[in-house]
C-alpha positions in Angstrom: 13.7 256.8 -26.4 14.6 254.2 -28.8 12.7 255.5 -31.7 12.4 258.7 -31.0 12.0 260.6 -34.4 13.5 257.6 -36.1 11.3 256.3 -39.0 12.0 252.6 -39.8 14.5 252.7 -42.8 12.4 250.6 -46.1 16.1 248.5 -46.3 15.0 246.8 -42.9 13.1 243.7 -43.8 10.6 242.9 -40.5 9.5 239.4 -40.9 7.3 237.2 -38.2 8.6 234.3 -39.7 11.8 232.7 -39.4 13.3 232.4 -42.7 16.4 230.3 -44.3 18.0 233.5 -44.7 17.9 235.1 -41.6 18.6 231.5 -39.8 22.1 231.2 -42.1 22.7 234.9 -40.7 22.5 234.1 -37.6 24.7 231.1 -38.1 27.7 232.8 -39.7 27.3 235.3 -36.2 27.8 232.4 -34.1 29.5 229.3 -35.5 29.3 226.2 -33.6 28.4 222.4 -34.2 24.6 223.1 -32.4 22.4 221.1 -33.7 20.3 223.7 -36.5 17.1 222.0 -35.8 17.4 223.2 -32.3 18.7 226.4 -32.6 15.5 227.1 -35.0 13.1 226.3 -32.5 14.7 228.2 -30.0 14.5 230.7 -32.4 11.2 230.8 -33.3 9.6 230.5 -30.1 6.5 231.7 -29.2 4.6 234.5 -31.0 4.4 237.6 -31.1 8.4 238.0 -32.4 9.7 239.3 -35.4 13.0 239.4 -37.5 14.6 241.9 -38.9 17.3 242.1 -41.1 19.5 244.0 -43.8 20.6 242.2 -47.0 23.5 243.0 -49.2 24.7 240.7 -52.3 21.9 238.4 -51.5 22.6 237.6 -48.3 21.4 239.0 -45.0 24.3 241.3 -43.4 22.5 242.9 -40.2 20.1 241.3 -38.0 18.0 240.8 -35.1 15.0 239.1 -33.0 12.7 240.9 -31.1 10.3 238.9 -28.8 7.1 241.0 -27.8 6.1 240.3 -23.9 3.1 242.6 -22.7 4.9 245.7 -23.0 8.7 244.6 -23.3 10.3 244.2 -26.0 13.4 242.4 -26.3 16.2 242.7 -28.6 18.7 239.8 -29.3 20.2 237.6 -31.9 22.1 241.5 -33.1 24.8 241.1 -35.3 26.2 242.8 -38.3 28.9 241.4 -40.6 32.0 242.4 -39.5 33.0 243.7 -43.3 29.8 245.8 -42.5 30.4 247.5 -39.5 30.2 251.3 -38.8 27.2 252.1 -41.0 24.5 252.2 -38.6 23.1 248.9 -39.9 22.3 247.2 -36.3 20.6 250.3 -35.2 18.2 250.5 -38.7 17.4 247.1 -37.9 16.8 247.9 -33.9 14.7 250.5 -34.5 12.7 248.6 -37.2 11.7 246.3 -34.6 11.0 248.6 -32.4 8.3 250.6 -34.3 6.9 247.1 -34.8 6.6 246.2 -31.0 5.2 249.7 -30.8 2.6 248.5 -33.2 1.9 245.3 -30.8 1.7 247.7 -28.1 5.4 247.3 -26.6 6.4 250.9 -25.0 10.1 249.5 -23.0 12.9 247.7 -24.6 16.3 245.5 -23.3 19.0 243.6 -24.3 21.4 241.7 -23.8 25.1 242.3 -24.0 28.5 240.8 -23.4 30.1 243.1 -20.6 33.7 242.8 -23.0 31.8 244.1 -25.9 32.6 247.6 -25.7 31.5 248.5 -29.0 28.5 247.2 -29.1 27.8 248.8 -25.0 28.9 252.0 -26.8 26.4 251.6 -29.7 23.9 250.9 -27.2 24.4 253.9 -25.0 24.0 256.2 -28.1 20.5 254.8 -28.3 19.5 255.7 -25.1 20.2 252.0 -23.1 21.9 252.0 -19.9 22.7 248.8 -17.8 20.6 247.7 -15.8 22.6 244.5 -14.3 24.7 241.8 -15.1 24.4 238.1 -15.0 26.3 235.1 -15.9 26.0 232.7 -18.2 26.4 228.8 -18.0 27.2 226.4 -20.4 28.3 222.3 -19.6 32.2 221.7 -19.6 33.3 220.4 -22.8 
């Protein structure tokens, strides 16, 4: 349902390879003091995963991961600059990545998405996603 008659948009760059661009995106979508070595292995994990992004003024504006397990893909990492919003960016570059999972053989997609983020649960129900189930998240007292 996901990519329905959607063609991936030629602005969406699909990369298998984490890049110094797409890393700084992903930074500026979640500032914190993590160490960046870290958070680049995390990112790049294990193949088959792809990123793919939009760039405007030289620097990448939308963007997202997508991980490739048997026939699963899943989305995360999604962000779009918040001076970009409302242009359908995130869903170019969701559907990008899908028609590449589709290409690896991935037929069923899922992501993850902060219950108070009703924009982005909204964007996510126009694409055809409903929940599934919610969890909780962890992290060590500071």
């Amino acid at each position: 349902d996901l990519l329905g008659d959607h063609l991936p948009d030629p602005t969406v760059l699909v990369a298998e390879t984490l890049t110094a661009s797409w890393q700084a995106a992903y930074h500026r979508s979640r500032p914190d003091d993590v160490d960046p070595t870290m958070v680049r292995m995390i990112l790049d994990g294990h193949p088959p995963r792809a990123f793919g992004s939009v760039a405007s003024g030289g620097e990448q504006v939308a963007i997202a991961r997508g991980h490739l397990n048997g026939p699963w893909l899943g989305l995360s990492s999604v962000w779009t600059d918040p001076d970009q919003r409302g242009h359908g960016l995130t869903t170019k570059v969701m559907i990008a990545l899908g028609h590449w999972a589709a290409r690896g053989g991935g037929r069923y997609v899922y992501s993850d998405v902060a219950s108070a983020n009703e924009q982005a649960r909204r964007g996510y129900g126009r694409l055809g996603f409903a929940l599934h189930h919610r969890n909780r998240h962890l992290s060590a007292p500071r």
